[in-house]
C-alpha positions in Angstrom: -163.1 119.2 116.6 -161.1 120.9 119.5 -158.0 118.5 119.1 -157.6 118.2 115.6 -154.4 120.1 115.3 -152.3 117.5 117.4 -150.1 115.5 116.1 -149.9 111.7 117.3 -147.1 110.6 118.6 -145.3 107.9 116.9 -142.7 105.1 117.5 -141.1 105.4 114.1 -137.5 107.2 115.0 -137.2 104.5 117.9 -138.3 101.4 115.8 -135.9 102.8 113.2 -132.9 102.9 115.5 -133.7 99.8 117.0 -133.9 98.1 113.6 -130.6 100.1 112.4 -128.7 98.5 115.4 -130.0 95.0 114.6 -128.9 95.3 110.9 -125.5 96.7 112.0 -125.5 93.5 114.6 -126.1 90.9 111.6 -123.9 93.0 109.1 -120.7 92.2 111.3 -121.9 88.8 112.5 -122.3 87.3 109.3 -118.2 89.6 108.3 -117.2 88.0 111.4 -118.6 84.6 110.8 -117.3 84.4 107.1 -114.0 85.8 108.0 -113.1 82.9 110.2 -114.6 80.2 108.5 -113.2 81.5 105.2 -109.7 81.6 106.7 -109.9 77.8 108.1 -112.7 77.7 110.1 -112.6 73.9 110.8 -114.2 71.6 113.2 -113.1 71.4 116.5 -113.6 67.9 117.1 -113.4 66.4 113.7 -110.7 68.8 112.3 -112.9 68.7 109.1 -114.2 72.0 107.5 -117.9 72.3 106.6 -119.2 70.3 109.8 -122.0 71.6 112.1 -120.1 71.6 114.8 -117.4 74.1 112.7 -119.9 76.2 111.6 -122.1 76.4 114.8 -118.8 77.7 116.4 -117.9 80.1 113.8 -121.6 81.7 114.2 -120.9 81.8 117.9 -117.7 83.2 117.2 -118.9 86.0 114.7 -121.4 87.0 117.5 -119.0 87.4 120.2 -116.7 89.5 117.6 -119.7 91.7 116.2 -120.8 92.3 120.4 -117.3 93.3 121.1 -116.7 95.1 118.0 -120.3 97.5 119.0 -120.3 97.5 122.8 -116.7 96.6 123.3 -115.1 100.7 123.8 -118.7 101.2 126.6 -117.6 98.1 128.2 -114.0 99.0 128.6 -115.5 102.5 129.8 -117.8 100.8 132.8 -114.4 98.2 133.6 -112.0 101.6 133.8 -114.9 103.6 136.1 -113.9 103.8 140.1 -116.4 102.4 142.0 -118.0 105.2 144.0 -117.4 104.3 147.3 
């Protein structure tokens, strides 16, 4: 076998990085999340804590903290950068 000697190339350090950042993402989502509801994360239309409404807004909440917290300082980066022109 002429080829036998090659070694196939696999996906495995990209699939592991891609999984890493997701676990990172959830890690700080579900902090995030549990941080505001656990410091009075109440409805906003009922004012009562434990609603769907509350809860649906503290998950949307811990998402928006967890993206700022990992892409936050590249974002700031592209908002400072001159336009070229």
């Amino acid at each position: 076998m002429a080829g036998a000697d090659v070694t196939p190339v696999t996906p495995r350090d990209r699939s592991a990085a891609v999984l890493a950042g997701i676990l990172r993402f959830l890690g700080l989502w579900a902090g995030v999340s549990g941080a505001y509801l656990a410091v009075g994360g109440t409805c906003p239309c009922c004012g009562r804590p434990g609603c769907p409404v509350g809860i649906g807004s503290a998950a949307i909440l811990g998402a928006l903290g967890s993206l700022t917290v990992l892409k936050g300082r590249a974002l700031l980066a592209r908002l400072r950068r001159k336009p070229d022109g």
